[in-house]
C-alpha positions in Angstrom: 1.1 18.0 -6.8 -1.8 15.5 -7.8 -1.5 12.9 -5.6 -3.4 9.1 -5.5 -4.9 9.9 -8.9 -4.9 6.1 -9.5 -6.9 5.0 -6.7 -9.2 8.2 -6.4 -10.0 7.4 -10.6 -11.0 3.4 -9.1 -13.0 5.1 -6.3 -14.6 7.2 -8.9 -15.3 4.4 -11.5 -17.0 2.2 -8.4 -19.0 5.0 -7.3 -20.5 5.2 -10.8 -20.4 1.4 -11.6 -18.2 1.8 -14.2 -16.5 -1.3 -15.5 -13.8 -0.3 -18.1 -12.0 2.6 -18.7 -14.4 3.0 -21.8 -17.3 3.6 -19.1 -15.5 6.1 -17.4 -14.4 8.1 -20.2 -18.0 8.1 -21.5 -18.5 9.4 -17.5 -16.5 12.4 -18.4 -17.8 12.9 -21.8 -21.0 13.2 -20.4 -20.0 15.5 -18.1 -18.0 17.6 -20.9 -18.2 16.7 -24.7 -14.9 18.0 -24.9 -12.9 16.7 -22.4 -9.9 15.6 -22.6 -10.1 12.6 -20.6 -9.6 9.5 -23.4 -9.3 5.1 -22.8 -5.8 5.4 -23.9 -4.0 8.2 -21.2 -6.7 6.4 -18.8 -5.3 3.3 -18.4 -1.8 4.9 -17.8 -3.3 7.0 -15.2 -5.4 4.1 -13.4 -2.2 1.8 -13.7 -0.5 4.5 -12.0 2.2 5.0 -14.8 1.3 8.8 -15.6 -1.4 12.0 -14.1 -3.1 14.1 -15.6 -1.4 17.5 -16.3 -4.3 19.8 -18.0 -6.3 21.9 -14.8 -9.3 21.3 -16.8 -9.8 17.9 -16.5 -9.8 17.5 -12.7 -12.5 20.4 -13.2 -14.7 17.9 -15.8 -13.8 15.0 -12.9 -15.3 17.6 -10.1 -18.5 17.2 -12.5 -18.4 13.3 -13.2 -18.6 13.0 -9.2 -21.1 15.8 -8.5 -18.9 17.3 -5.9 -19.1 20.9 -4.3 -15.5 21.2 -5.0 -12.9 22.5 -7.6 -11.1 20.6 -9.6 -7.7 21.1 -7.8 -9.0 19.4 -4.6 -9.5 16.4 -6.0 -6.0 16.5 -7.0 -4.4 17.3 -4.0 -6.7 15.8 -1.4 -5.8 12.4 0.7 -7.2 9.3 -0.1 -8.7 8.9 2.9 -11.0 12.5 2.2 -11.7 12.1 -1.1 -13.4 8.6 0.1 -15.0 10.2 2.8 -16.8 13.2 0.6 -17.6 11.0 -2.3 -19.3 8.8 0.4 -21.4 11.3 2.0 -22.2 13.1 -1.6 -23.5 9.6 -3.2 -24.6 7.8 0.0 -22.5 5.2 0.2 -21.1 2.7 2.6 -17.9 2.9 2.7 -17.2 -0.7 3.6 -19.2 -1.9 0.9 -17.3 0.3 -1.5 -13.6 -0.8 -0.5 -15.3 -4.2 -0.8 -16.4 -3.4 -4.2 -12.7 -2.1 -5.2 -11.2 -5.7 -3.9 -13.4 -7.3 -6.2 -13.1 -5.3 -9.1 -9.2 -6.1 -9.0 -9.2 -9.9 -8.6 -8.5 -11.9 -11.6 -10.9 -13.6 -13.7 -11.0 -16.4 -15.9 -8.7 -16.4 -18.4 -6.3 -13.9 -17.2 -2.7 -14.7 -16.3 -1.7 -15.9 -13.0 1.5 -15.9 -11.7 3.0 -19.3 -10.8 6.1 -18.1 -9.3 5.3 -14.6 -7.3 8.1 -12.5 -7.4 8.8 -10.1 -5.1 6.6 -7.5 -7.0 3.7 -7.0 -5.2 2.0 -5.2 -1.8 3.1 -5.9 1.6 1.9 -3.9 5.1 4.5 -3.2 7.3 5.2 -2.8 11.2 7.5 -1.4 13.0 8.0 1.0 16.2 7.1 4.2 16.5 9.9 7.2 16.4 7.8 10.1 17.6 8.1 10.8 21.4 4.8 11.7 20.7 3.7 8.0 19.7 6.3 6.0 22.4 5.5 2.8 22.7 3.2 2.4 19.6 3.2 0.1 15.9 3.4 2.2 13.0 1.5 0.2 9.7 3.1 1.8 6.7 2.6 0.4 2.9 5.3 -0.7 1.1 5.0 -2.2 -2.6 7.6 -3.4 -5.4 6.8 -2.6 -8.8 9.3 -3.2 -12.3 10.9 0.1 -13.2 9.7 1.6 -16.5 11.8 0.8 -19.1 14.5 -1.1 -16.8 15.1 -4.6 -15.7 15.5 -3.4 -12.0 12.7 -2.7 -9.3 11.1 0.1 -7.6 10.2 0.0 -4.2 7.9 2.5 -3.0 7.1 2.9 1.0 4.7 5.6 2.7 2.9 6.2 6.1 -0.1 8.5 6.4 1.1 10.6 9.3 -1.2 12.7 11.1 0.4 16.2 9.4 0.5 14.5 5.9 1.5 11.6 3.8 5.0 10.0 3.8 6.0 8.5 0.3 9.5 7.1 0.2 10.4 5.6 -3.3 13.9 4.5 -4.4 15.4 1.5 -6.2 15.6 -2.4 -4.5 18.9 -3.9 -4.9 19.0 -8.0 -3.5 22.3 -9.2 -3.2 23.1 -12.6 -1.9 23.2 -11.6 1.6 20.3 -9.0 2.1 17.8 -6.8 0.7 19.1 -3.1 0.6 17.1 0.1 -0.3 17.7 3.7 0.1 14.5 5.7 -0.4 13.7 9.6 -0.5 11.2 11.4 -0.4 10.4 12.4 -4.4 9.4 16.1 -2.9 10.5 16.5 0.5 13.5 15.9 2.4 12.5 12.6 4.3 15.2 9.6 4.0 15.2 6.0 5.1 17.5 3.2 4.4 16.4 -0.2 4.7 18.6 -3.6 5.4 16.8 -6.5 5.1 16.6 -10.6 5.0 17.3 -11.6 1.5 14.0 -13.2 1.0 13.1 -16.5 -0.4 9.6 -17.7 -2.9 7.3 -17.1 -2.3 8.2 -13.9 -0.7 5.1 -14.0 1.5 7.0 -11.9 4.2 10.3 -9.5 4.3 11.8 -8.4 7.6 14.7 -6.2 9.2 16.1 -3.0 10.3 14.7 0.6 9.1 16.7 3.4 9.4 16.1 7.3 9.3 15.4 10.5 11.3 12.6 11.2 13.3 9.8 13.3 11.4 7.0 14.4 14.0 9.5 15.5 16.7 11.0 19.0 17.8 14.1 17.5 17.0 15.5 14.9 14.0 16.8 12.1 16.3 18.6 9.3 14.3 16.7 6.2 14.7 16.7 2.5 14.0 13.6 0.1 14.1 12.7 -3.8 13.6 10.5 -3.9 10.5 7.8 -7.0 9.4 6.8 -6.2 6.0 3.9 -9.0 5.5 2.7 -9.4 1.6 -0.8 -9.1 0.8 -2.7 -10.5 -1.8 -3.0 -7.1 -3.7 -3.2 -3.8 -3.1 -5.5 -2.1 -0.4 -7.5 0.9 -0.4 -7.9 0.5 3.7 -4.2 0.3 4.0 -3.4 3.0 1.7 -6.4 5.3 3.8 -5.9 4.0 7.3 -4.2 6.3 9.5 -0.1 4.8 10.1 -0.5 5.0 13.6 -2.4 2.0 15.5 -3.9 2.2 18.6 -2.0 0.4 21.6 -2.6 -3.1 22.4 -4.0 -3.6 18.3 -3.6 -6.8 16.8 -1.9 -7.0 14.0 -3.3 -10.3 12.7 -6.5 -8.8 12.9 -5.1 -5.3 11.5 -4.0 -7.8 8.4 -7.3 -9.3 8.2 -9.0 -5.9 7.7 -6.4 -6.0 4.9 -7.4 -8.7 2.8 -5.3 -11.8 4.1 -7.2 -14.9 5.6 -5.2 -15.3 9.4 -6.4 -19.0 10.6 -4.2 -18.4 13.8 -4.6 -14.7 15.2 -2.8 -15.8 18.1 0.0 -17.7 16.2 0.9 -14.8 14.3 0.4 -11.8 16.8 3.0 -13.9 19.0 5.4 -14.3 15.9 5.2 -10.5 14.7 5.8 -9.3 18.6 8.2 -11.4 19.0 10.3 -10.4 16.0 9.9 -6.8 17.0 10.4 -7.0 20.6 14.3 -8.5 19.4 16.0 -8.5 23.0 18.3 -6.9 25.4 21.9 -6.8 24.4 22.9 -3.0 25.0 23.7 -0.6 22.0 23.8 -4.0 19.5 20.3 -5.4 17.9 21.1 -8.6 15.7 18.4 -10.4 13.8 19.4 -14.1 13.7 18.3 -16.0 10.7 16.3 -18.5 13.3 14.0 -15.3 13.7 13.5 -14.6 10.5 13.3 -18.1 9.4 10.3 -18.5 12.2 8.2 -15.8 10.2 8.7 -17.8 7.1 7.2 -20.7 8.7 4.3 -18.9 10.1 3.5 -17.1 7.1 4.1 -18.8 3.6 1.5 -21.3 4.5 -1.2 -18.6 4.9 0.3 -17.0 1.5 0.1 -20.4 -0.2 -3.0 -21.4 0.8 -4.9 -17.9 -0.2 -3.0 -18.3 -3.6 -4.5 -21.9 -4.2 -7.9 -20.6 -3.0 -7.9 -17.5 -5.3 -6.8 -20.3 -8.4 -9.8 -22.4 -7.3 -11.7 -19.2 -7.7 -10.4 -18.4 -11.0 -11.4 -21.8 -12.6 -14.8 -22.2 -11.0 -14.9 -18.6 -13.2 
């Protein structure tokens, strides 16, 4: 199944410095007159709202990128390898690349800004490990909200990129007046997680609460239940989407979320705040979040959120 098609078509069109999706179809007609790569399926496919479904094409893409490949690996590869290989073939820093992506996706004068953020939008996420392989570890998964295609209701899409493969969980969101509830599956796999959560507030800047699900790199499925800090960013991130879920003991996470994009003013503040959250505390078989808990992250975070949205309208204007 073609996988990341979105985000490997954005790799490909900042590889080749191609601005619209007019450049990069003239990239593929180049590569074959009669391709049938056109603007108008493009921007479905770069929005992530459709793939491509003819062979061919990932064949004529194998060409745009001059790779030593067939077509079908480009469609089936991770993220994280296709980045890798198109960075060795064309010579290219990979920082400054991912750099180059950010920009490429930040608004510019004249486009529309959202003055009320909904909850639609990118957040990283940490939580505790399940493997007994991993005891004692954070897990950084990706989770993102998106409007349902033809519905009033939201998606919500989570997924981890495991050492044995990726993890994409995707589901509806359903907020009622006391909490956030998902129930997400795996679209082709058997993976399932259920998610209870804070019914957030605006500006949304961070979601927190319980995961639930079965243990997926173990000899055995053990049920298992984790605290979750799902921290929005300010849009979505190749690095997170790459970066292996598993991070090293004794990482920070406010630096992990710098790497991501979000301007932390107080590492300490917040690497105190998220370990705190997920340490919860001793009271046997029962773990209760309080609202006081929850209510502390909202303080530590919306004004970091707020204060990277005014800085990204003052960048807009100056446009």
């Amino acid at each position: 199944m073609a996988r990341d098609i979105d985000r490997k078509l954005r790799v490909t069109a900042a590889v080749l410095g191609a601005v619209t999706a007019k450049d990069l179809a003239a990239a593929f007609r180049r590569a074959n007159p009669v391709t049938s790569f056109d603007v108008d399926r493009a921007h479905k496919w770069i929005q992530g709202r459709a793939r491509p479904r003819e062979s061919r094409l990932y064949e004529d893409w194998a060409k745009v990128v001059d790779l030593d490949r067939p077509g079908a690996w480009i469609a089936d590869c991770e993220l994280d390898d296709f980045i890798e290989v198109i960075c060795a073939r064309h010579n290219c820093d990979r920082d400054m690349l991912e750099r180059r992506l950010e920009s490429s996706r930040r608004p510019t004068a004249g486009q529309r800004q959202e003055r009320n953020p909904s909850l639609a939008g990118t957040y990283a996420c940490y939580s505790h490990a399940w493997s007994p392989y991993f005891r004692g570890q954070i897990v950084r998964g990706e989770f993102s909200i998106a409007q349902q295609q033809g519905s009033q209701g939201l998606l919500a899409c989570y997924s981890e990129r495991l050492p044995t493969s990726r993890l994409h969980l995707e589901g509806p969101l359903e907020v009622t007046g006391r909490a956030m509830h998902l129930d997400l599956r795996e679209t082709d796999g058997n993976a399932h997680m259920l998610f209870c959560l804070f019914s957030p507030t605006p500006p949304a800047s961070v979601l927190a609460g319980f995961m639930c699900g079965a243990t997926i790199i173990d000899p055995d499925a053990q049920p298992s239940v984790t605290r979750m800090v799902m921290v929005r960013l300010p849009g979505p991130s190749m690095r997170l989407r790459s970066a292996t879920a598993y991070l090293p003991p004794q990482t920070s996470v406010a630096a992990d979320l710098a790497s991501l994009g979000l301007p932390i003013p107080n590492l300490a503040a917040v690497d105190h705040g998220v370990g705190g959250f997920l340490a919860g505390n001793q009271s046997g078989g029962l773990d209760q979040v309080d609202s006081h808990s929850y209510r502390a992250l909202i303080d530590l975070f919306n004004p970091i959120w707020l204060a990277g949205a005014t800085a990204m309208r003052g960048r807009v204007g100056e446009a």
